[in-house]
N, C-alpha and C positions, 0 to 999 in steps of 0.2 A: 474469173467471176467478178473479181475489181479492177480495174485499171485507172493510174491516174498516169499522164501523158504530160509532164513539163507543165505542171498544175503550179498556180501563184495565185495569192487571195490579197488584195489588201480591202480594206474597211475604210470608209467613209472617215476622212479628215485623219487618215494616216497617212506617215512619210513615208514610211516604207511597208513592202511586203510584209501582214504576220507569217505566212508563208513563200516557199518560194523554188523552183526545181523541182518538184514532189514527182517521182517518176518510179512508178513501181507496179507490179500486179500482184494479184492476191490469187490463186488459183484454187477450186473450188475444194472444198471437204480439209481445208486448212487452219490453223488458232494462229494466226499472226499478231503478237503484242506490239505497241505502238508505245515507245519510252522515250524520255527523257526531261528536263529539266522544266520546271513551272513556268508557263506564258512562253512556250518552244512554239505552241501552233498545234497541239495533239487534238485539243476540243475541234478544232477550226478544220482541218483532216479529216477526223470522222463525221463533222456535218458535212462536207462536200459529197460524202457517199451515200448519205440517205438523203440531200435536196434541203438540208435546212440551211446549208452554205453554198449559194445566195441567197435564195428564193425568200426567206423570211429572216436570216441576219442581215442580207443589203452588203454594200462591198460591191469588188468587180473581180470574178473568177474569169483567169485566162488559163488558158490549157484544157483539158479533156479528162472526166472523168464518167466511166463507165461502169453499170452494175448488170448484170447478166444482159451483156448489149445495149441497155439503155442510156443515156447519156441524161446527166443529172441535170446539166444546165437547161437541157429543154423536158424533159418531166421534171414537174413538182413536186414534194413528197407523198401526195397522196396518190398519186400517179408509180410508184414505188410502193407503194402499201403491204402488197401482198411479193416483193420481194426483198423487201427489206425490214426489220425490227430494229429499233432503236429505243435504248434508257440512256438518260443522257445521265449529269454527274448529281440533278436534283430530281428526285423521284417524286415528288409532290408537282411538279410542271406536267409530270406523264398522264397524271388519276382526271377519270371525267367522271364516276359515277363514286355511290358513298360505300359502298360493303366489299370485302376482299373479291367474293364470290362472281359480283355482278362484273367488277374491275377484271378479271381476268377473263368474262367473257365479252367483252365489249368490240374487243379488236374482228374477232370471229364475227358479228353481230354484223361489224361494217362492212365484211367481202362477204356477207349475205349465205356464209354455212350452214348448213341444215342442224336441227335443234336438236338431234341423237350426234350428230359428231362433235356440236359443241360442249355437249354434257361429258362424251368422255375425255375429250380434252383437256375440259377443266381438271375432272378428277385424277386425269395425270398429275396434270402440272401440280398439284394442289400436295399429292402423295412427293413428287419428286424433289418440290423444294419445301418442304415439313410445314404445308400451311394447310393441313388438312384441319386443325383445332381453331385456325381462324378464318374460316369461312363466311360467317356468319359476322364477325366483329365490322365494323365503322371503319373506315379507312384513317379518321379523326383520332380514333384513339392508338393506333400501333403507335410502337416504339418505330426509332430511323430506320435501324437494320431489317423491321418485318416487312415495312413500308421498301424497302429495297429491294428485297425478296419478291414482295408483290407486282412491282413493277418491270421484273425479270420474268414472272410469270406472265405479265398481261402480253409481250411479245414472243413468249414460245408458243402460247395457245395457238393463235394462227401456223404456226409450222413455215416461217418464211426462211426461205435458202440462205440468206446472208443474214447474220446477227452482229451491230454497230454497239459496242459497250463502254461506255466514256466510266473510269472507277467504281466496278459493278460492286467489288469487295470492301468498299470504302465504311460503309456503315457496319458492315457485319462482322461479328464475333466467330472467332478460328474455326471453329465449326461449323457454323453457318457457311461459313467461305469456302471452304474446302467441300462441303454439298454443292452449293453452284456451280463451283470448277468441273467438278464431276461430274455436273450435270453436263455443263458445255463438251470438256471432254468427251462424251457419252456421243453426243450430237454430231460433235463432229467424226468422229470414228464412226459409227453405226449410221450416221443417217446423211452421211457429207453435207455436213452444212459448214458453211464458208462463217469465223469468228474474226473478226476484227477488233481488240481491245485494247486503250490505253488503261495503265494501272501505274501508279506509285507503289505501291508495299509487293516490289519484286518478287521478296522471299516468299509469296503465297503462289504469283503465278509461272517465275519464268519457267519451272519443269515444265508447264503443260505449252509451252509453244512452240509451235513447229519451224516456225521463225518471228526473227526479231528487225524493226525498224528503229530506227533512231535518228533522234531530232536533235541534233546537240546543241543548238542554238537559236536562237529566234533570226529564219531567213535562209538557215543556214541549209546544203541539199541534204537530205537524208542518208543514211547508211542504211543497206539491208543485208541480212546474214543470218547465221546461226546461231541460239542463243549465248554459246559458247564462243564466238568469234567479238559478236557486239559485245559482250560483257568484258570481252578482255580490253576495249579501248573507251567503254561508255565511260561520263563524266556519273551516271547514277549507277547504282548496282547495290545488291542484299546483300547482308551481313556475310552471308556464306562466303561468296565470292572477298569480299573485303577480307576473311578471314584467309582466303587460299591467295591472295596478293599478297597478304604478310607471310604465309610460309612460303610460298615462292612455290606451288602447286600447278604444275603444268599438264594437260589442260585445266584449266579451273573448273570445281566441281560447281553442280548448280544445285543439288538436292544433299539434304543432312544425310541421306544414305551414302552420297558419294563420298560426302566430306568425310565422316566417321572412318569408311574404309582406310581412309589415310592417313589420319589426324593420331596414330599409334605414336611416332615418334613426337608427334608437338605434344601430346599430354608427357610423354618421358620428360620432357624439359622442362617441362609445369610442374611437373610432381611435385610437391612439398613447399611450391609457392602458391603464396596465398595474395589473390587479387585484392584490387582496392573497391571496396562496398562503399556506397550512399554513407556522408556522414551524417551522424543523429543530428536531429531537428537543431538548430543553430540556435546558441543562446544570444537571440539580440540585446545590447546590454539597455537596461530602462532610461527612460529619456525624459526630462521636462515636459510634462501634455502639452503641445504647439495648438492655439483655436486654429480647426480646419475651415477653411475656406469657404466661404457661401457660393453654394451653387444655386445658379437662376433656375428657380419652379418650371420657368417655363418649357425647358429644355434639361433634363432629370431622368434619363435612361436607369434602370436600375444596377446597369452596368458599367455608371461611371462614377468614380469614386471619388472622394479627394482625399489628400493626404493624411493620415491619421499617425501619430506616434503610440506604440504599443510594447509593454511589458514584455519581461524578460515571459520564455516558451514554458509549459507550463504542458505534460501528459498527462492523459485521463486513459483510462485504461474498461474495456468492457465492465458494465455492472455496477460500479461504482461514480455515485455523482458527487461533483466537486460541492465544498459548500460556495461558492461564489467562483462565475465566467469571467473571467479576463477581458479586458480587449481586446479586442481580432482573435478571439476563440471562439469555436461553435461546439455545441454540445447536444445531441438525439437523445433522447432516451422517451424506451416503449413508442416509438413512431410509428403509425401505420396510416395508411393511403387508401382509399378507394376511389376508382375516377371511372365513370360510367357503368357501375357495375364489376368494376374488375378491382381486385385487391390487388395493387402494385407494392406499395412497400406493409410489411407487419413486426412486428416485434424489435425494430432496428435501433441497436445503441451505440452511438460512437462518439467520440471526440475527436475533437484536429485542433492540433497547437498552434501556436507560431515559429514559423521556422522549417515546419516539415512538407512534405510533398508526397499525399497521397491519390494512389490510383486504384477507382475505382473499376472493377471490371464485373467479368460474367456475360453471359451469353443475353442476344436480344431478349427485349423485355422483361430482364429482373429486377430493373426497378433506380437502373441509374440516373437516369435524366431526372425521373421523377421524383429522388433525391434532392440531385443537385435545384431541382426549380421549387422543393421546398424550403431547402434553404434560403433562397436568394425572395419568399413570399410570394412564388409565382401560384403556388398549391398550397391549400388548407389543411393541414394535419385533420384526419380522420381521430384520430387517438392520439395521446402523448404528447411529449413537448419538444421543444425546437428555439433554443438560443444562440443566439450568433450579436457577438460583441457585449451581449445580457437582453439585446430586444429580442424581442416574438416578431419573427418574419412579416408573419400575415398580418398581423395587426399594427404594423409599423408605421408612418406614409411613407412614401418613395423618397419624399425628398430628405429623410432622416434615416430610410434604412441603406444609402448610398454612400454611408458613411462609414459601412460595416461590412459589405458584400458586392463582391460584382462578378455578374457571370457573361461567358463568352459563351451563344448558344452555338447549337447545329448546323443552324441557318443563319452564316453570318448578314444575310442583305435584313435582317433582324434589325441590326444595327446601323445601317448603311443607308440615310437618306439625301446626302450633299452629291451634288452634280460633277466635283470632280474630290479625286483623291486630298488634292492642295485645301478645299474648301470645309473638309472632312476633318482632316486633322487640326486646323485652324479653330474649329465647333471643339472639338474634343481640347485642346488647351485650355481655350475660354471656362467651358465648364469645370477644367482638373484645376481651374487661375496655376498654369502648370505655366514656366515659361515659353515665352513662344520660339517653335522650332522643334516641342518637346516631341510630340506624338508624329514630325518627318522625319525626326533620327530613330525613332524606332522602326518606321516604315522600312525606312532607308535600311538600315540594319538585318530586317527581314525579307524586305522584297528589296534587292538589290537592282536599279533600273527602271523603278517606276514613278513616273513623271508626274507631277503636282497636277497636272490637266489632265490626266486621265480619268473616265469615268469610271466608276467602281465595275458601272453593267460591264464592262470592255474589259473588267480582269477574268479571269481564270477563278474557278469556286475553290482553291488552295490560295489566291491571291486574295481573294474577297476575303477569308477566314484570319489571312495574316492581315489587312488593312486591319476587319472587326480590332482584334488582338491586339493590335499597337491602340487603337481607341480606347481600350478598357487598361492597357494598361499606363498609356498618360497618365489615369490617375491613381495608381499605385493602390491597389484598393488591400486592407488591411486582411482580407481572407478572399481569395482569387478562385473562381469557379471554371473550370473551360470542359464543354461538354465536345468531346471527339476532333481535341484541338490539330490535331497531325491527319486531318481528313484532307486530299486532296495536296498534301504536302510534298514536296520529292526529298530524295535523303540529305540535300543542301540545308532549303529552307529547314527542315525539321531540326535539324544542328543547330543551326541559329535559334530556334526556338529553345529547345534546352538549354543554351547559355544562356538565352533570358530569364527562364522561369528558376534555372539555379542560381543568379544573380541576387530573382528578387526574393528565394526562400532564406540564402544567405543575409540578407537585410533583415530577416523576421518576418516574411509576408507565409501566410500557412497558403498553402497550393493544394487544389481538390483535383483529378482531372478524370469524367468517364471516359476509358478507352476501350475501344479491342488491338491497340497496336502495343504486343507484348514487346515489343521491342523499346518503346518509350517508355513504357513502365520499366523495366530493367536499365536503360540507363539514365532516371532519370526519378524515381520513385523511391524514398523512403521504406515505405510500407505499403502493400496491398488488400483491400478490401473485397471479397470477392461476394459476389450478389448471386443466389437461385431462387423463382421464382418471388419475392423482394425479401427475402433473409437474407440475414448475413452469415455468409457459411466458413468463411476464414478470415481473420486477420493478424496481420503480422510481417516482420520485417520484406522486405520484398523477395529475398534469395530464398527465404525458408519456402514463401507460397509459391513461385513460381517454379521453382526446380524440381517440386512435387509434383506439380500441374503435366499432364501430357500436353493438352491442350492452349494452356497459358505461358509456357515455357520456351525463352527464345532459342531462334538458332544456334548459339553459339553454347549455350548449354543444351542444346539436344547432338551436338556434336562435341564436346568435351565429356559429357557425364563418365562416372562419378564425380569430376573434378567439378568443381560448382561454381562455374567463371560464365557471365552473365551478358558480355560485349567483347565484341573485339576490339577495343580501346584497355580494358584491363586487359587483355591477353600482352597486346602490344607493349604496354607498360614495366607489367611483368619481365617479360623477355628482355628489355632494355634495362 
């Protein structure tokens, strides 16, 4: 159904191939995943099968790729339409119209379907990926993950043979993800349709593929095999497997079922030790107030901060207001939301100190982003109140409330206006008066290999999110926001990330982050806050909520339980 034929791409004012040797087929009614490491070539791959590489990224494609006989280089993607489906890694690039409803008949509209097949189509797709209660909403107002959902609907509606998935599960909450999968699974079992999909958070998909590619390197020729062959030599790979590497598990299990079967004698050995948990929020000791640095009005993201010195950590506890905020503390109490008719957050009380690291979670649309952007004054409290550092968000200016808050959104090209990476970070010092070099050894740190002249368009949406992140955190902002900061991330970069954000809780800096990667929250989380419908439905040390949790609870505690061991980094530890 695919073929690529000794495929190489480079891009305009590149030295070298981003890809290179790509020589493999896909044959029809298959889930082949497409891994390996951030800026490998994985985007770059799956546009050459649906015509967006060349045709509209530009480059020069040598070698031969074919999709049910057609050859990409000479049809253009719309000439592909009706055999191919594509979501790429930004779902907001996909939407032409404004309502869920209309957005998922659209694609149908354009290969000219008759108006009884498109009607029940919709109403499939609508029932199959749980968006039958937002039919009728604004595409404007969904949360990332519904908006992800959506845009996986607007390509099943047509029924096209080959489906092109660039991190379908990237925005959505465990359940949520696990419906898609199953949807695809579904598709491709019952109705042979050919899947094609790159994905970072392994542990969700490698069970459902029937084989695996692998990119280990930028240039480098691919590996194709078994899930269980790749995994035993890939440079990325899920908890699970890293956990049957440690016990020396031969073949390596890929699912918490297999694991468990096994894992009798490794819990014997654990018995009665007890792993190392998240230490409590760090007492930064208090410090002389330093005046923070003037930042130029004219250039005042609200996500850049400068340097602020902050009080020893200070917890607030549900119910109870402090009689006076701190410095880099923020404090909700009675918060409620309404944003087009829709109540996002209501009754929400929380604090966050300095020193600690909370993750917010819960399934799409309870209310996390629209937290976290009340916080940082991007939303006007409906009710209630809202201090961060002692200001009122909303009513702050920007260039006073950046002294207090900085958030890392969604969509990191949010933040992302300089023409190359060098130029970017050079802006982000200036504004942090951080010194110069500060915000390319953070790069450098996170994106290992990427070049001051690179353009941000030219990274990878895991690479754009870690440039954002090293810009916000140049200026060490005194309460640090990152909404779905491990999107697009592979298990390297995301390491790297957790030593920085444990670096800077250990300094005193308080860390918010909305996730669905229960895996960062476990090792990397204080406490969790769990969001339904925008309540707050638990909070509390991270081990108590998630090991409760079916659905929020990592791998390594869905394969140890009852033992209550949260990474395979405490296991390892243990045992040593």
């Amino acid at each position: 159904m695919i073929r690529f034929e000794d495929v190489s791409v480079t891009y305009e004012g590149a030295a070298e191939p981003t890809v290179r040797g790509v020589d493999f087929a896909v044959p029809e009614g298959e889930l082949v995943l497409l891994v390996g490491p951030s800026g490998v070539g994985k985007s770059t791959v799956l546009g050459a099968v649906s015509g967006l590489v060349p045709h509209f990224t530009g480059g020069t494609l040598r070698g031969r790729v074919t999709v049910a006989g057609r050859d990409t280089r000479t049809h253009k993607p719309r000439e592909l339409a009706d055999v191919v489906g594509t979501v790429g890694q930004d779902p907001l690039a996909h939407f032409v119209t404004d309502t869920v409803e209309d957005e998922l008949a659209y694609g149908m509209e354009s290969l000219g379907l008759a108006p009884d097949v498109m009607r029940r189509r919709v109403e499939e797709t609508l029932d199959l990926l749980g968006l039958a209660d937002l039919r009728d909403r604004p595409i404007a107002t969904l949360s990332g993950g519904q908006r992800q959902r959506v845009a996986i609907g607007s390509v099943l509606t047509p029924h096209p043979r080959v489906l092109v998935l660039d991190e379908p599960t990237s925005a959505l909450d465990p359940a949520a993800a696990e419906e898609v999968l199953a949807v695809l699974q579904r598709l491709v079992h019952d109705l042979g349709t050919t899947v094609l999909m790159a994905e970072h958070r392994l542990e969700r998909v490698i069970q459902y593929a029937d084989r695996v590619i692998l990119l280990p390197a930028p240039g480098a020729a691919p590996l194709l095999g078994t899930p269980a062959e790749v995994m035993a030599v890939s440079p990325v790979y899920p908890p699970v497997v890293d956990l049957g590497r440690l016990a020396g598990w031969s073949p390596l299990p890929l699912t918490v079922r297999d694991a468990r079967r096994r894992a009798g004698e490794l819990r014997e050995r654990l018995d009665g030790r007890e792993g190392p948990r998240p230490a409590p929020a760090s007492a930064a000791a208090p410090a002389a107030d330093v005046p923070a640095p003037r930042v130029p009005v004219s250039r005042v993201p609200i996500s850049r901060i400068p340097v602020s010195r902050i009080p020893a950590p200070r917890r607030f506890r549900r119910g109870r207001t402090p009689d006076t905020v701190p410095p880099g503390v923020a404090e909700v109490r009675s918060l409620a939301v309404r944003r087009a008719g829709v109540t996002a957050l209501r009754q929400v009380d929380l604090g966050f100190a300095p020193g600690e690291t909370v993750a917010l979670m819960g399934r799409n649309g309870a209310g996390k982003s629209t937290l976290l952007n009340t916080l940082v004054g991007l939303v006007e409290p409906s009710a209630g109140s809202v201090l961060v550092g002692g200001a009122v968000p909303h009513r702050t200016a920007p260039h006073e409330l950046v002294r207090h808050v900085g958030l890392v959104p969604q969509e990191p090209a949010d933040l992302l206006y300089a023409d190359t990476v060098g130029a970017e970070c050079a802006a982000a010092d200036r504004d942090a008066r951080a010194e110069p070099g500060t915000c390319r050894a953070l790069v450098s740190g996170l994106l290992p290999g990427i070049g001051d002249d690179t353009h941000p368009r030219d990274l990878s949406e895991g690479q754009r999110l870690a440039l954002a992140l090293a810009v916000v955190l140049t200026a060490r902002p005194p309460l640090l926001l990152l909404d779905e900061p491990t999107r697009g991330l592979d298990y390297a970069a995301k390491a790297r990330l957790v030593t920085v954000l444990r670096r800077l809780a250990a300094e005193g800096h308080a860390i918010v982050l909305a996730t669905h990667d229960v895996e960062l929250a476990a090792e990397l989380a204080h406490r969790v806050v769990l969001l339904a419908e925008g309540e707050v439905i638990a909070d509390g040390p991270t081990a108590d909520i998630v090991v409760s949790s079916p659905s929020f609870a990592p791998q390594i505690t869905k394969i140890l339980a009852p033992q209550q061991w949260l990474t395979t980094a405490q296991v390892r530890e243990a045992l040593a």
